[in-house]
MIVORO-231840 format. One record per residue (C-alpha): residue number from 1; x, y, z. Coordinates in Angstrom, 2 decimals. Each point is the difference from the previous one (the first is absolute). Layout:
BEGIN
<r n="NUM" xx="X" yy="Y" zz="Z"/>
...
//
This chain:
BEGIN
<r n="1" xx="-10.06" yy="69.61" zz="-65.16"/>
<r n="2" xx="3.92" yy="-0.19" zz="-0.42"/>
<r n="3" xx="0.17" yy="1.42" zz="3.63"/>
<r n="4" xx="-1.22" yy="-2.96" zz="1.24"/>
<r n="5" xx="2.30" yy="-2.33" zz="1.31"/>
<r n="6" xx="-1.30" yy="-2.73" zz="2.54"/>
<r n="7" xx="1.61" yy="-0.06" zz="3.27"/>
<r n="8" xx="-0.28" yy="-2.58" zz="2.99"/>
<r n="9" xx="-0.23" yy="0.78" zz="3.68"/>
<r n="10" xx="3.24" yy="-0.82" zz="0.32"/>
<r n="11" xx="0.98" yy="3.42" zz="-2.12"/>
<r n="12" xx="-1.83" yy="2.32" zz="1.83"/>
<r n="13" xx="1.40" yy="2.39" zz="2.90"/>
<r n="14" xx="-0.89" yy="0.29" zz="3.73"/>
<r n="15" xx="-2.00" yy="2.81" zz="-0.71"/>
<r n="16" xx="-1.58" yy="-1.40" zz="-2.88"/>
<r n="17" xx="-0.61" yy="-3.80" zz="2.07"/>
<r n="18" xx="-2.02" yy="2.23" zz="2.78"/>
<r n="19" xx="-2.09" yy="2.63" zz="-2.18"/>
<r n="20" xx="-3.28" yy="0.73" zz="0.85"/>
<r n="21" xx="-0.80" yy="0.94" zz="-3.22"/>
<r n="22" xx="-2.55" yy="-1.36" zz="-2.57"/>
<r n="23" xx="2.65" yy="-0.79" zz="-2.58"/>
<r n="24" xx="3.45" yy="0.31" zz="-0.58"/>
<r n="25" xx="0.65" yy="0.70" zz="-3.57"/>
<r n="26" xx="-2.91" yy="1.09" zz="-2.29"/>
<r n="27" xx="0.32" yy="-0.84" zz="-3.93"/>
<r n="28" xx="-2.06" yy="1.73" zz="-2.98"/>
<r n="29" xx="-0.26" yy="-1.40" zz="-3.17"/>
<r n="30" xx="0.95" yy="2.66" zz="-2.44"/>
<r n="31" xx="-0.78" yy="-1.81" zz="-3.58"/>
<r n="32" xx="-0.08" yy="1.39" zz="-3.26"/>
<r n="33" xx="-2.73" yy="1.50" zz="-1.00"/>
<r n="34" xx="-2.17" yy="-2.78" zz="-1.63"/>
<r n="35" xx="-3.24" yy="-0.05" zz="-2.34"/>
<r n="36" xx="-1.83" yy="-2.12" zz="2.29"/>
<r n="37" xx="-1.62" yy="0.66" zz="2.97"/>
<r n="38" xx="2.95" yy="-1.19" zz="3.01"/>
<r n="39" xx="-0.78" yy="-0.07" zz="3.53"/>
<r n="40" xx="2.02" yy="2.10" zz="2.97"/>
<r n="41" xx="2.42" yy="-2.85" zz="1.52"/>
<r n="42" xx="2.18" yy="1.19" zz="3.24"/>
<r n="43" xx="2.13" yy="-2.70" zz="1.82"/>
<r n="44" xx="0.83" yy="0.49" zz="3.85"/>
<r n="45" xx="2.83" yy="-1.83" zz="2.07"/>
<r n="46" xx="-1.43" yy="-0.36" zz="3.23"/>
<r n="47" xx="0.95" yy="-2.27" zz="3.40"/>
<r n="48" xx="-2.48" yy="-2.63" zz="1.15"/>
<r n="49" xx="-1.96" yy="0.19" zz="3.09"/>
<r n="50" xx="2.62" yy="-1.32" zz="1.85"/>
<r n="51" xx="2.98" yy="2.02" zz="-1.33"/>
<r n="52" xx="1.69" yy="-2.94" zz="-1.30"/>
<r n="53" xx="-0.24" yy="-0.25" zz="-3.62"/>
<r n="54" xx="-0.55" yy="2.28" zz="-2.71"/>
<r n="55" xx="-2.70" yy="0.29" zz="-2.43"/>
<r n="56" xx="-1.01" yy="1.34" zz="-3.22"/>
<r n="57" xx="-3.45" yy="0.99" zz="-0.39"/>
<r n="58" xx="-1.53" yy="1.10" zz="-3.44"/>
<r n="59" xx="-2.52" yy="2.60" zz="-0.63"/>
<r n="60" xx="-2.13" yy="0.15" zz="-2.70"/>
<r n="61" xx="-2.50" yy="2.57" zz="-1.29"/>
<r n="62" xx="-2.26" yy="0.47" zz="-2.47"/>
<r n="63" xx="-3.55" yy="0.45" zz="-1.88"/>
<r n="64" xx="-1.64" yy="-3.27" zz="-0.78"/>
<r n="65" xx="-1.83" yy="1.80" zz="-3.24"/>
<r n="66" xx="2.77" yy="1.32" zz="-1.12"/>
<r n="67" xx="2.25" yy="-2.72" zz="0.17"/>
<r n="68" xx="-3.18" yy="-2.30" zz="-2.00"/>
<r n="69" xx="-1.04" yy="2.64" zz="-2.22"/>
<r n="70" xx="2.70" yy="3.41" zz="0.18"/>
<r n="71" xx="-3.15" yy="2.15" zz="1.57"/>
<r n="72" xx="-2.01" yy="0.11" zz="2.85"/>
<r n="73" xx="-3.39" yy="0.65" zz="-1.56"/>
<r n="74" xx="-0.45" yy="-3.64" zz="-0.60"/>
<r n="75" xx="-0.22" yy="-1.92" zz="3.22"/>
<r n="76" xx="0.89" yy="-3.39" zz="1.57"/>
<r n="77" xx="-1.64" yy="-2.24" zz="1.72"/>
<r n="78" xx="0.11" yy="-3.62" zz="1.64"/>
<r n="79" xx="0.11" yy="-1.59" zz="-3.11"/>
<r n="80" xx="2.91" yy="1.60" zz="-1.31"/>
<r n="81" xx="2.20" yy="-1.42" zz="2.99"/>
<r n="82" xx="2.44" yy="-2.79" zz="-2.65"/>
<r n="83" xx="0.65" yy="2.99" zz="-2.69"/>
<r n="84" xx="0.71" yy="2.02" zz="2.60"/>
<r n="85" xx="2.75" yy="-2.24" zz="1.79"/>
<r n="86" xx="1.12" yy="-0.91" zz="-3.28"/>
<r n="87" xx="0.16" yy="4.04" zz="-1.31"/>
<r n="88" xx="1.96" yy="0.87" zz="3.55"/>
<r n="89" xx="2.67" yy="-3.14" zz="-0.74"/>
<r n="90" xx="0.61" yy="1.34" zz="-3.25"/>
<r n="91" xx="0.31" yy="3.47" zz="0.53"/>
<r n="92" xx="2.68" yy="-0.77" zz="2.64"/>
<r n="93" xx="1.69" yy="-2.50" zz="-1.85"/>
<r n="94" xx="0.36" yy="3.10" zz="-2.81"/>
<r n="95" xx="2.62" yy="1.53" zz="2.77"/>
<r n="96" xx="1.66" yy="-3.57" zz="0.56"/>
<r n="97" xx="-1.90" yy="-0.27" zz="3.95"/>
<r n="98" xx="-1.57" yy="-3.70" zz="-0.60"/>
<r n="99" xx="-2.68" yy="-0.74" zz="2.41"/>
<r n="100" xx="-2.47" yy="-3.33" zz="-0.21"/>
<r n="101" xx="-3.70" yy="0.58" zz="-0.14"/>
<r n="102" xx="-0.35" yy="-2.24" zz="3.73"/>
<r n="103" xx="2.27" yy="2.40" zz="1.51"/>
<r n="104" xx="-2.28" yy="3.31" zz="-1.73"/>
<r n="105" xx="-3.38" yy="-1.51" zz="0.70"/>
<r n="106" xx="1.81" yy="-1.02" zz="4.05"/>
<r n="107" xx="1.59" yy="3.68" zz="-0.09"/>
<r n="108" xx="-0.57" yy="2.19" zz="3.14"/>
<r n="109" xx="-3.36" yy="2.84" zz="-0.84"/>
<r n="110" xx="1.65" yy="3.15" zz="2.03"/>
<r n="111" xx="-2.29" yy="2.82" zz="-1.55"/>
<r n="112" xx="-3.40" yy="-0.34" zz="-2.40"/>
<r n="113" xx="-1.70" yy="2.29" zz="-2.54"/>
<r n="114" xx="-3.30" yy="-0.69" zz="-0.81"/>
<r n="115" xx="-1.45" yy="2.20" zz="-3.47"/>
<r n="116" xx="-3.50" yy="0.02" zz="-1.27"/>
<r n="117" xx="-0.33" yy="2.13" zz="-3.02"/>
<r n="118" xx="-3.72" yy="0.85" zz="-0.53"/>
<r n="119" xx="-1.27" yy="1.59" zz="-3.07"/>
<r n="120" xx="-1.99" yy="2.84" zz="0.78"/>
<r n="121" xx="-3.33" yy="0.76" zz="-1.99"/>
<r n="122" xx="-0.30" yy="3.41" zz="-1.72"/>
<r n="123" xx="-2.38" yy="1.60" zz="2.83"/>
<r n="124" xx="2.46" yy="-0.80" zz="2.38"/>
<r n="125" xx="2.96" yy="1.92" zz="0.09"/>
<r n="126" xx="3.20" yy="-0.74" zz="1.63"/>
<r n="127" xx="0.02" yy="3.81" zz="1.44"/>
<r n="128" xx="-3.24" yy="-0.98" zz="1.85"/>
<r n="129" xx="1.04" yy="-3.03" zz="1.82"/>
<r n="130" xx="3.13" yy="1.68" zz="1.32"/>
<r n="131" xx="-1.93" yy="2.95" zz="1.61"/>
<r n="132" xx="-2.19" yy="-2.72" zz="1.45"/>
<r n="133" xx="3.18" yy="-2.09" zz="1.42"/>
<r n="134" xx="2.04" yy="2.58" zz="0.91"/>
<r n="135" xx="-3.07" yy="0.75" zz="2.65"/>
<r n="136" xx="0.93" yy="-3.28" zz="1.93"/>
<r n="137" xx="1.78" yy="-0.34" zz="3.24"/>
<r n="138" xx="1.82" yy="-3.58" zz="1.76"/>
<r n="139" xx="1.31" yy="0.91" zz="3.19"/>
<r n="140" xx="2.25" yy="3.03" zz="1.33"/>
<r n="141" xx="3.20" yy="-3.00" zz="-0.87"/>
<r n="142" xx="-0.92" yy="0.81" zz="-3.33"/>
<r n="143" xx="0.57" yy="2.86" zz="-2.68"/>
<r n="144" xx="-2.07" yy="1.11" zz="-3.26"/>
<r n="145" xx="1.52" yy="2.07" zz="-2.57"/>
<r n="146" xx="-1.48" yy="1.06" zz="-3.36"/>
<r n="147" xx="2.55" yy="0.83" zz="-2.62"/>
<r n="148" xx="-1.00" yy="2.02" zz="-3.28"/>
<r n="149" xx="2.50" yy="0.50" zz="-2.41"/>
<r n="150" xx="0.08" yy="3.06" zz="-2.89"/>
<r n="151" xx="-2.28" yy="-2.16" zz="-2.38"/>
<r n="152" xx="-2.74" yy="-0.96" zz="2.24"/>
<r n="153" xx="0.63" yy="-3.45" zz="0.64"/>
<r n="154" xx="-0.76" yy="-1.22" zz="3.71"/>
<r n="155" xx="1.56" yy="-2.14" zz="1.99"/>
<r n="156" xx="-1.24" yy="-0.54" zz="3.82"/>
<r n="157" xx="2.30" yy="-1.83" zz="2.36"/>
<r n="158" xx="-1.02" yy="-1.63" zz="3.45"/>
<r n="159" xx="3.29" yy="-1.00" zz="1.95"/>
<r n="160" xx="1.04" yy="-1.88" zz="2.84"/>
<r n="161" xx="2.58" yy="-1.95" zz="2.02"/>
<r n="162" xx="-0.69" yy="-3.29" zz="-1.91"/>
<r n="163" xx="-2.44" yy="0.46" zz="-2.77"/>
<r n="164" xx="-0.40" yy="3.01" zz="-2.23"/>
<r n="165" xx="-3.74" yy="0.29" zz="-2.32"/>
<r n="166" xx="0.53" yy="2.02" zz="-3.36"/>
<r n="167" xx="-2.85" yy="1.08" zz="-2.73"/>
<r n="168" xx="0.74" yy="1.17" zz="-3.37"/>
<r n="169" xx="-1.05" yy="0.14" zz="-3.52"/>
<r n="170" xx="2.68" yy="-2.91" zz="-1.47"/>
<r n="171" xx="-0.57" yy="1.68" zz="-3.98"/>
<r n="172" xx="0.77" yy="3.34" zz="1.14"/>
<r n="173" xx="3.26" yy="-1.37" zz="2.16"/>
<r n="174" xx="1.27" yy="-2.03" zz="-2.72"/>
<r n="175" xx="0.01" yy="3.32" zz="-2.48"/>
<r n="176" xx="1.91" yy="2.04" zz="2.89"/>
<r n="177" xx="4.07" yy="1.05" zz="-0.03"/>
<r n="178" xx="1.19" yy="-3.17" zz="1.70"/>
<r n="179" xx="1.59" yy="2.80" zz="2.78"/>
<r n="180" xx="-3.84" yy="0.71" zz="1.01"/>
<r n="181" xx="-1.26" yy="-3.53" zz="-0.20"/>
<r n="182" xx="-1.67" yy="-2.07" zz="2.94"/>
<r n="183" xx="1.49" yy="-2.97" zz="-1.61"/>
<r n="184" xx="3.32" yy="1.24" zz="-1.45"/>
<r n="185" xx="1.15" yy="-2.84" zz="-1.37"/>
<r n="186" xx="-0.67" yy="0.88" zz="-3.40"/>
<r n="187" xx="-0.35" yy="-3.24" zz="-3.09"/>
<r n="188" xx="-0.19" yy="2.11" zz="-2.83"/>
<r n="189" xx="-2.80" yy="-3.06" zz="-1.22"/>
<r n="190" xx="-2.49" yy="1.36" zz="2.76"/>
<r n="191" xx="-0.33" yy="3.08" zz="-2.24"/>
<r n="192" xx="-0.29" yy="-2.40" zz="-2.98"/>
<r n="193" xx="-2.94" yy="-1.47" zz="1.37"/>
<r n="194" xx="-1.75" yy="3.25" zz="0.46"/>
<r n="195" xx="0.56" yy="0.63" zz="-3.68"/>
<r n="196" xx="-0.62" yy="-3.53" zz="-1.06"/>
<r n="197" xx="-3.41" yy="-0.24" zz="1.50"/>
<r n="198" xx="-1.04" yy="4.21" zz="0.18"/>
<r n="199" xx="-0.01" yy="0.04" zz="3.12"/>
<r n="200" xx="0.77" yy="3.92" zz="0.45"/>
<r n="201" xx="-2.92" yy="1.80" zz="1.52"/>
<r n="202" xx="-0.99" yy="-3.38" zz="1.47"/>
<r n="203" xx="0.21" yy="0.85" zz="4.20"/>
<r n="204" xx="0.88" yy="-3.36" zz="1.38"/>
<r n="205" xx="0.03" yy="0.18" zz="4.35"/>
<r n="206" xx="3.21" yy="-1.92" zz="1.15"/>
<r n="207" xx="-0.42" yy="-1.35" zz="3.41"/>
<r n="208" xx="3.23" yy="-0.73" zz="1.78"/>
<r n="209" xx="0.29" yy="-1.66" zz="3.54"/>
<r n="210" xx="3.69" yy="-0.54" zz="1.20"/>
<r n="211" xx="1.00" yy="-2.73" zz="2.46"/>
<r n="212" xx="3.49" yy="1.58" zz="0.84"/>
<r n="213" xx="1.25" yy="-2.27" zz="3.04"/>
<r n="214" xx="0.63" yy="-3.79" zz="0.43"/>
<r n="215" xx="-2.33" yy="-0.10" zz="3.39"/>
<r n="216" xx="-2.73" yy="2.19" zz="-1.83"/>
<r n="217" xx="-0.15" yy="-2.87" zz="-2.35"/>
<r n="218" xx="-0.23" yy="-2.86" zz="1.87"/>
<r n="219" xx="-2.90" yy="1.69" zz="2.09"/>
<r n="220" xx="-1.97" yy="1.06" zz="-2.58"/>
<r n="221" xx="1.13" yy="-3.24" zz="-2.35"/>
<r n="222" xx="-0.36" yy="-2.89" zz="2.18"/>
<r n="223" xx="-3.69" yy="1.23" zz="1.60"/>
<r n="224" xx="-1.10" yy="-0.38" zz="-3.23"/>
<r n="225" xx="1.78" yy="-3.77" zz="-0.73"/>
<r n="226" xx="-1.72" yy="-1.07" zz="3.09"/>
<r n="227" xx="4.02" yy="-0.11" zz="1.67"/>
<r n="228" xx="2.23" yy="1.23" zz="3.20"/>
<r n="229" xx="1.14" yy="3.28" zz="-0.35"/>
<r n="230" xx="3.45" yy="-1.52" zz="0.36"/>
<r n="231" xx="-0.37" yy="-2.47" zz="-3.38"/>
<r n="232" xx="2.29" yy="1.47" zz="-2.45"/>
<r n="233" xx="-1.41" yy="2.05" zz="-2.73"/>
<r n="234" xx="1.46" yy="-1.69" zz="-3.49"/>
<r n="235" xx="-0.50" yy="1.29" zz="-3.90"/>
<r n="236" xx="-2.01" yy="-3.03" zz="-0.73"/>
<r n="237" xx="-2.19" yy="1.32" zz="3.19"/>
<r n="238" xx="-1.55" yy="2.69" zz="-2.34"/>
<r n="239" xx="-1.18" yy="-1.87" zz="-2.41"/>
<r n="240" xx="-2.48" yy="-1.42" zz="2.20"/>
<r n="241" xx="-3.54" yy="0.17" zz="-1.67"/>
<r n="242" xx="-1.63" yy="3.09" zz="1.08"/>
<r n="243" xx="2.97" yy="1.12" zz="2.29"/>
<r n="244" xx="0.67" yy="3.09" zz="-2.21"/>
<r n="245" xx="-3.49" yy="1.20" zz="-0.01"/>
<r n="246" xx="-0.77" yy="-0.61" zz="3.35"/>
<r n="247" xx="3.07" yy="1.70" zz="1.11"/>
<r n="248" xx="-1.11" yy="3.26" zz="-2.54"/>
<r n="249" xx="-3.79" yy="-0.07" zz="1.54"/>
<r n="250" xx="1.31" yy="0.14" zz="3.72"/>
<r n="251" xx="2.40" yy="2.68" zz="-0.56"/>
<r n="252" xx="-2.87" yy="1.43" zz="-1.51"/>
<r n="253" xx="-2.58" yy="-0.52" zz="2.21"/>
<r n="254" xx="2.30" yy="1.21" zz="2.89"/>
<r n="255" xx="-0.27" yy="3.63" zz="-1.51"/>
<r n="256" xx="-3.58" yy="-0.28" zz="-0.96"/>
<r n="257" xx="-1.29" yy="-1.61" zz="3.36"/>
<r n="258" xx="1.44" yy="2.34" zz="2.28"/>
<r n="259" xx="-2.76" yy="2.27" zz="1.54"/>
<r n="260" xx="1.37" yy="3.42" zz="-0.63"/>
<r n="261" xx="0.70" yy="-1.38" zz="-3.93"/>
<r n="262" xx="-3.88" yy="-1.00" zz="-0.77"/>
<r n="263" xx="-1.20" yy="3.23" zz="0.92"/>
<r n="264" xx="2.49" yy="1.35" zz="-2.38"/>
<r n="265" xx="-0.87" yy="-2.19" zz="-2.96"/>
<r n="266" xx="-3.70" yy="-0.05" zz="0.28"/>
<r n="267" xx="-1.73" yy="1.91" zz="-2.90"/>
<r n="268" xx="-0.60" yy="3.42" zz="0.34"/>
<r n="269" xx="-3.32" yy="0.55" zz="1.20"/>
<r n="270" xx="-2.26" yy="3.17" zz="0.96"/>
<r n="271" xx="0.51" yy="1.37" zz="3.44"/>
<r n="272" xx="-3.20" yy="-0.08" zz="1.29"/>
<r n="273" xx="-0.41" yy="-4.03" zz="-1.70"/>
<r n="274" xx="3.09" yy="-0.83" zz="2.48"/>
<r n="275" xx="-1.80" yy="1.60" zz="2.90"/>
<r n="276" xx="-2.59" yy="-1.71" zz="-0.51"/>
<r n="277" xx="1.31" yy="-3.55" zz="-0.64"/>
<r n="278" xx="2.30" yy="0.51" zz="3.04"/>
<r n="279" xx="-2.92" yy="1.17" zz="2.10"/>
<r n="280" xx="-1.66" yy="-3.02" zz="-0.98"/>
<r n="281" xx="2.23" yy="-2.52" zz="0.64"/>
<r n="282" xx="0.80" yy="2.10" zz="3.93"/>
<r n="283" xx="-3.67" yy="-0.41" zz="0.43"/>
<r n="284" xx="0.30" yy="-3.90" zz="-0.10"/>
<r n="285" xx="2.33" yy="0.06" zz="2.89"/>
<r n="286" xx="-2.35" yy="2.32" zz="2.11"/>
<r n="287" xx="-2.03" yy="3.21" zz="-0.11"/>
<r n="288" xx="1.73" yy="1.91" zz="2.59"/>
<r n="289" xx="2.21" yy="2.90" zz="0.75"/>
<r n="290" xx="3.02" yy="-2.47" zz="-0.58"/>
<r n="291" xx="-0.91" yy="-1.12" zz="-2.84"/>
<r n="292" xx="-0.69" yy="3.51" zz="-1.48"/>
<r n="293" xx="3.83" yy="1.30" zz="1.13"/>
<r n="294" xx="1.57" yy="-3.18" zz="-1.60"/>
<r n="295" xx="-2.21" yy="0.31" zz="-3.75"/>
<r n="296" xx="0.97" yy="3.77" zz="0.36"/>
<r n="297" xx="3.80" yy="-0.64" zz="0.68"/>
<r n="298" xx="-0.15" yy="-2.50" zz="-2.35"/>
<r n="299" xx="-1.67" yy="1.91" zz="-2.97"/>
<r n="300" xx="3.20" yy="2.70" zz="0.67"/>
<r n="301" xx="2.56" yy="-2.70" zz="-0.10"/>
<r n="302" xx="-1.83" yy="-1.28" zz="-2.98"/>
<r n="303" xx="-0.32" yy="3.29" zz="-1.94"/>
<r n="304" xx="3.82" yy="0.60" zz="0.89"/>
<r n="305" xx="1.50" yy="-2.79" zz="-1.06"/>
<r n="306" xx="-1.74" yy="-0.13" zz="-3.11"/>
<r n="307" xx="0.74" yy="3.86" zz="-1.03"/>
<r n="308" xx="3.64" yy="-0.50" zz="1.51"/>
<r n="309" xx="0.74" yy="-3.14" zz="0.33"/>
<r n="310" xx="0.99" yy="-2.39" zz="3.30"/>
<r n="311" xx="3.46" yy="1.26" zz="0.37"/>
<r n="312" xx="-0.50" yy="3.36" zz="-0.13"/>
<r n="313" xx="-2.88" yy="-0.41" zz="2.96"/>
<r n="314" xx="2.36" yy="-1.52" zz="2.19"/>
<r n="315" xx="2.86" yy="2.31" zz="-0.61"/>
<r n="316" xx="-2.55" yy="2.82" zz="0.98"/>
<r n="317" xx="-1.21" yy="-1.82" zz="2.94"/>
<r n="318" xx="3.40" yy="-0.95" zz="1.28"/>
<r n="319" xx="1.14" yy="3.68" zz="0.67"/>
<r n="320" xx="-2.43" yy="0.76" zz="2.24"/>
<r n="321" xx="-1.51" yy="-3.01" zz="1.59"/>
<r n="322" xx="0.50" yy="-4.23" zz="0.37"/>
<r n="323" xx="3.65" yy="0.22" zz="-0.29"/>
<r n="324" xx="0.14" yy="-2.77" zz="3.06"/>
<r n="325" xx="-2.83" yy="-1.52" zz="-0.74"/>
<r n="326" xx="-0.59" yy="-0.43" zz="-3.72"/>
<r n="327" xx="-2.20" yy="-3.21" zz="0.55"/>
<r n="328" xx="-2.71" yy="2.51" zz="0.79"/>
<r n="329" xx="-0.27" yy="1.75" zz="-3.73"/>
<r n="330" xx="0.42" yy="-3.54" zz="-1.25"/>
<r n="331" xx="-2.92" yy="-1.00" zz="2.00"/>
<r n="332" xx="-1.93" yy="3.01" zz="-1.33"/>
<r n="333" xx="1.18" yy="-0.69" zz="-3.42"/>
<r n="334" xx="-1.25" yy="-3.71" zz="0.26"/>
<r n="335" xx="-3.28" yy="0.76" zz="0.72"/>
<r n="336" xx="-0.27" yy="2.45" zz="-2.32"/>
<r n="337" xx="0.84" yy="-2.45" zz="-2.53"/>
<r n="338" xx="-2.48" yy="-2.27" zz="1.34"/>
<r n="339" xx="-2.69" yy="2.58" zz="-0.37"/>
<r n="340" xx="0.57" yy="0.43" zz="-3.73"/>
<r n="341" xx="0.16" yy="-3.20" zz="-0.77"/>
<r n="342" xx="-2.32" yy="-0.89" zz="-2.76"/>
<r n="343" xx="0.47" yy="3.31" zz="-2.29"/>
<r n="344" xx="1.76" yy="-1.33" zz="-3.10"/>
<r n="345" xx="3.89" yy="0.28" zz="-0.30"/>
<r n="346" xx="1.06" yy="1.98" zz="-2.73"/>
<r n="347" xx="-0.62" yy="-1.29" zz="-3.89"/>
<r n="348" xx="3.94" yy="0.12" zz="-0.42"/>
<r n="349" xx="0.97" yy="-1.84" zz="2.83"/>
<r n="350" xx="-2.88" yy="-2.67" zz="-0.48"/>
<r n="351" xx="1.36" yy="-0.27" zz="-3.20"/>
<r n="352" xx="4.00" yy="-0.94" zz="0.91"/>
<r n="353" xx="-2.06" yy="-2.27" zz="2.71"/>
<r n="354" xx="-1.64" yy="-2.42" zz="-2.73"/>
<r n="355" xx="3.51" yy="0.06" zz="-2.13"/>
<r n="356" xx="2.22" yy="-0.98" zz="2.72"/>
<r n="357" xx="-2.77" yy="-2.51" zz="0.79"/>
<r n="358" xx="-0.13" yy="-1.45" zz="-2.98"/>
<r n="359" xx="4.16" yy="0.29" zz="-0.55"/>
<r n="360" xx="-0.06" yy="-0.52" zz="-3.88"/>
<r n="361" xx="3.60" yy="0.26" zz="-1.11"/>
<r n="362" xx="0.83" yy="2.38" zz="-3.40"/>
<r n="363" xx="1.69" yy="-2.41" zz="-2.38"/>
<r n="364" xx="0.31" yy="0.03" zz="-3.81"/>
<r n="365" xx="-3.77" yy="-1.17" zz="-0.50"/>
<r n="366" xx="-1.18" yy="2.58" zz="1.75"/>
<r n="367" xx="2.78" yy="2.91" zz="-1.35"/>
<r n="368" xx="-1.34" yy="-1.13" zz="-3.38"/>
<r n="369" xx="-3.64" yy="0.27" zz="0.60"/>
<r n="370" xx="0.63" yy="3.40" zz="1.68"/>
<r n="371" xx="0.49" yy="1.00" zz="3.83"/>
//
């Protein structure tokens, strides 16, 4: 960064001494391009809380497999936590920026991706558990959008404010133009690997949840250490035992538990079967005229939602009615929910429920013995 040059407080302007700004000056490293895997660095010159000093923050990004192994189909866990502060010195000492391990492991956690790669088995296709997905709704804050590009692969995205969900098949990415990628930033060895092991035709789901904002973080981080919300969120935070899956099984369970989302992902059953089972449970609560109107209304919601998915009910039923009162349809939804519980949930979904549970990592071993 030759356009670097450190100033003091001293040096800077009026304007400059009163900005409301985030940062002064912003610096990219622009290295060379190297063989090895290097991480995104940015430097900004910022004032202190109290306007009376400058500092210089540094900004680091970068993929934890990659930076171990040059691909993201192999995966890293707790126990990788020394190799990996060792692997993130190096690779910034490559670029002459020398940072200790204390002050890595002590470093600041402002954003969090959290990857599961799960090998699918052949009567599950990747195709299959999209459709299913791409049926789920989180609130009207949120946004679903189901991409298809000219080959066929999928990729559903869930987006919000602070944390995004993505699903994809991580073989089929990998062997994409680098332009059309989810994860663009193409290691050439990723593609080795495929070839290596023969991995092409293998579907393999990629499960991404992305922690995109410091105070998203420490809510979701420090629940889980047992910690105020204010503790700062450190690297050496993540490697917590269990953290990482526990994090990836309540972003998970946050789409999966909603309502409107089990109706969707239930297994397809016959009409009259739901009817039934949803008449049965009403009856429980009472035998009345009540009770009939709620397993009726219920049965519709049911049918919809699992033809057309949650989103698309609500978009419908917003047009015309509930637009001040939405609690209502989410008090219909509920129940309906309630009413069906106890049909099975769908054989593909049950299926990504027991892997995540179980949160085996891929590593070598288990490339060699076959996904």
């Amino acid at each position: 960064m030759p356009e670097l040059i450190k100033r003091d407080y001293k040096d800077l302007s009026p304007t400059e001494r009163t900005s409301k700004h985030q940062y002064l000056r912003r610096f990219k490293l622009e290295a060379k391009q190297q063989e090895e895997y290097l991480p995104r660095v940015e430097i900004f010159e910022a004032l202190n809380e109290d306007h009376t000093s400058l500092l210089y923050v540094m900004k680091i990004e970068f993929s934890a497999p990659k930076l171990l192994y040059w691909n993201s189909l192999q995966e890293v866990g707790e126990d990788h936590k020394e190799r990996l502060f060792f692997a993130l010195k190096s690779a910034l000492a490559r670029v002459n920026i020398f940072v200790e391990i204390d002050t890595i492991a002590d470093a600041l956690v402002s954003a969090v991706h959290i990857c599961k790669n799960i090998p699918l088995p052949k009567t599950i296709k990747m195709r299959e558990v999209i459709n299913e997905l791409s049926k789920v709704d989180i609130s009207k804050a949120f946004d679903v959008a189901d991409k298809q590009d000219k080959k066929g692969a999928r990729v559903l995205n869930i987006y919000a404010g602070t944390t995004d969900w993505s699903f994809y098949d991580k073989i089929a990415d990998a062997e994409r133009p680098k332009n059309k990628r989810s994860d663009k930033h193409r290691i050439n060895h990723e593609r080795t690997i495929i070839e290596l092991y023969n991995l092409h035709g293998q579907e393999v789901f990629r499960y991404e949840y992305r922690i995109k904002k410091n105070q998203t973080v420490r809510r979701e981080v420090n629940v889980l250490l047992g910690r105020d919300y204010a503790s700062r969120v450190v690297f050496r935070d993540l490697f917590t035992p269990n953290l990482l899956k526990n994090l990836t099984l309540n972003s998970w369970h946050k789409i999966t538990e909603r309502p409107e989302n089990q109706l969707s992902l239930f297994g397809k059953v016959d009409k009259l079967t739901l009817l039934l089972h949803i008449l049965s449970e009403a009856e429980k609560r009472g035998v009345g005229a009540h009770s009939m109107n709620n397993a009726l209304i219920s049965y519709g919601i049911a049918t919809i939602i699992q033809d057309h998915g949650a989103k698309e009910l609500k978009a419908i039923m917003f047009e015309s009615w509930c637009k001040g009162h939405p609690e209502r349809l989410t008090k219909k939804i509920k129940l309906a929910s309630e009413f069906a519980s106890g049909l099975p949930v769908s054989s593909k979904i049950a299926f990504l429920n027991t892997a995540l549970e179980k949160f085996e990592l891929i590593n070598l071993a288990s490339l060699e013995k076959g996904l």
